[in-house]
C-alpha positions in Angstrom: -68.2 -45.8 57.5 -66.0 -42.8 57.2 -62.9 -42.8 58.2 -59.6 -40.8 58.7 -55.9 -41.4 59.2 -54.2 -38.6 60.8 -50.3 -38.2 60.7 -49.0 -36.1 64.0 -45.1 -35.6 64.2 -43.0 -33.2 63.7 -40.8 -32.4 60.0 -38.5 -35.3 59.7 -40.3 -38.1 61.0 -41.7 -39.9 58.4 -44.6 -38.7 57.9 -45.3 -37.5 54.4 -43.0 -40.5 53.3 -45.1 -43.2 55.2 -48.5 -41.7 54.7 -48.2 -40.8 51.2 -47.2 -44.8 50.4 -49.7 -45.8 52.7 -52.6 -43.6 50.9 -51.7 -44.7 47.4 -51.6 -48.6 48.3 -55.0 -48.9 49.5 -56.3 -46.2 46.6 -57.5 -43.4 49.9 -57.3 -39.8 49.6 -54.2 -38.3 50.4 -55.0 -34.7 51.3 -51.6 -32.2 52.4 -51.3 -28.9 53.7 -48.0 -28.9 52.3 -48.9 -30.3 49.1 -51.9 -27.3 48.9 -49.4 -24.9 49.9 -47.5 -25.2 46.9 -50.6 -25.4 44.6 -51.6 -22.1 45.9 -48.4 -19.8 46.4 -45.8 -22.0 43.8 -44.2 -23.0 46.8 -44.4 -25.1 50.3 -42.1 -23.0 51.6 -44.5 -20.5 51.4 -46.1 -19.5 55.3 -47.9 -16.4 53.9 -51.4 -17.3 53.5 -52.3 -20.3 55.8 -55.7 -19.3 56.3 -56.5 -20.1 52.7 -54.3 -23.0 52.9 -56.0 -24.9 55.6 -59.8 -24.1 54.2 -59.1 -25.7 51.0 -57.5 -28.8 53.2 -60.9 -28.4 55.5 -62.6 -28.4 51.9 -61.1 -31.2 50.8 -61.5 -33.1 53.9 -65.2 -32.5 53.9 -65.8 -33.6 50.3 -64.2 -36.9 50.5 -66.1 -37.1 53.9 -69.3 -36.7 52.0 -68.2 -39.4 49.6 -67.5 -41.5 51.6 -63.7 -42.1 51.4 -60.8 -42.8 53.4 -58.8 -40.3 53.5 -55.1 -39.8 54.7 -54.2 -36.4 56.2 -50.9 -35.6 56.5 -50.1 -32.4 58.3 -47.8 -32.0 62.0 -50.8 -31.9 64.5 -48.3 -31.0 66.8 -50.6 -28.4 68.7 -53.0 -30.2 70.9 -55.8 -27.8 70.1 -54.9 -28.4 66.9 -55.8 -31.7 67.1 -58.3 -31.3 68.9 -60.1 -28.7 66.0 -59.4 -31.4 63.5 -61.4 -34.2 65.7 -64.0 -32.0 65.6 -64.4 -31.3 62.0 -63.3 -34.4 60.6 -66.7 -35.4 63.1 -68.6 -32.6 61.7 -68.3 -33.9 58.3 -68.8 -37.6 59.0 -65.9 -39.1 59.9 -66.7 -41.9 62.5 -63.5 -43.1 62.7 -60.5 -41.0 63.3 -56.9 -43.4 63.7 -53.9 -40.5 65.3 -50.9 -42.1 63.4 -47.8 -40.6 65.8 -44.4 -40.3 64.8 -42.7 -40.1 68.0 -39.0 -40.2 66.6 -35.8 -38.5 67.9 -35.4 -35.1 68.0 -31.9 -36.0 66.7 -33.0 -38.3 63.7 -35.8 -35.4 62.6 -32.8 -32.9 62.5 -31.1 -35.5 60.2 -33.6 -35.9 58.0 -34.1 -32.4 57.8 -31.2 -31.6 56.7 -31.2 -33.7 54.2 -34.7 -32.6 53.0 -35.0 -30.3 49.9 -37.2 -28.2 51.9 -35.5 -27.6 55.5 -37.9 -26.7 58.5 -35.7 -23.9 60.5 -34.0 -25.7 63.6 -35.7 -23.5 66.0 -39.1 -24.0 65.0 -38.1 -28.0 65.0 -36.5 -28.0 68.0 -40.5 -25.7 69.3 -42.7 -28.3 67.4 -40.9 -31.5 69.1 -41.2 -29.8 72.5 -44.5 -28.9 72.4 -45.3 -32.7 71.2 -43.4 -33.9 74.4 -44.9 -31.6 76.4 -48.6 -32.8 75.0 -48.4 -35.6 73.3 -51.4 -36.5 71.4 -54.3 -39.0 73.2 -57.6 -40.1 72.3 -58.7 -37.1 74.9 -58.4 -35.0 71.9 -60.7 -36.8 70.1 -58.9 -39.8 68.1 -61.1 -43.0 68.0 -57.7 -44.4 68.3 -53.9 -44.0 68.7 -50.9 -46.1 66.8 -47.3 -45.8 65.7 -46.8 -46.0 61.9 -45.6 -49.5 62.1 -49.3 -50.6 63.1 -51.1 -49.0 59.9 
């Protein structure tokens, strides 16, 4: 069985912090858009080239698919279609279990952590991503085999 553990929050929630432990613990592959950002411009800060960012993620996804792996993907998810798009693929290449691992935290604590971060999300497109996620919050409708909070990994 294939499976994949997909983070969904917004900058500031936990995500990266959480997943990353989670991955290395049980030996699964930890894939990032964040972390492929920097390998590719020098830099996560870096927006310019997403498109190139996110087909060596979907690359990455798809070989540890192939092989067989659990694999932790950590990226926001906070666009429904988004999600929806990575059900799909994750499907395509074999996944046939895909966990939604929400971080539904404060908009407040995010902006704390943020700050503190060493790479700071502008408060604007926080303050978009958090309302969108509130607006449609993620469900098995977009094509998670399941839902949980963090604390249920």
């Amino acid at each position: 069985m294939s499976r994949v553990i997909a983070g969904i929050g917004i900058p500031g929630s936990g995500k990266t912090t959480e997943l990353k432990a989670y991955a290395a613990t049980h030996g699964y592959t930890y894939i990032s858009p964040d972390d492929i950002r920097a390998e590719i411009s020098g830099d996560a800060r870096v927006q310019s080239d997403m498109r190139a960012v996110w087909e060596a993620a979907y690359q990455r996804l798809k070989d540890a698919l192939e092989n067989e792996k659990t694999v932790v993907f950590d990226a926001t998810q906070y666009k429904q279609e988004d999600r929806r798009d990575f059900c799909d693929k994750a499907r395509e290449y074999g996944a046939t279990e895909i966990i939604g691992v929400y971080f539904d935290v404060p908009l407040l604590v995010a902006q704390e952590r943020n700050q503190a971060r060493a790479r700071v999300v502008p408060e604007h497109a926080l303050r978009r991503m958090w309302k969108r996620l509130q607006d449609t919050p993620p469900s098995t409708e977009d094509g998670f085999t399941a839902l949980v909070a963090p604390e249920e990994l």
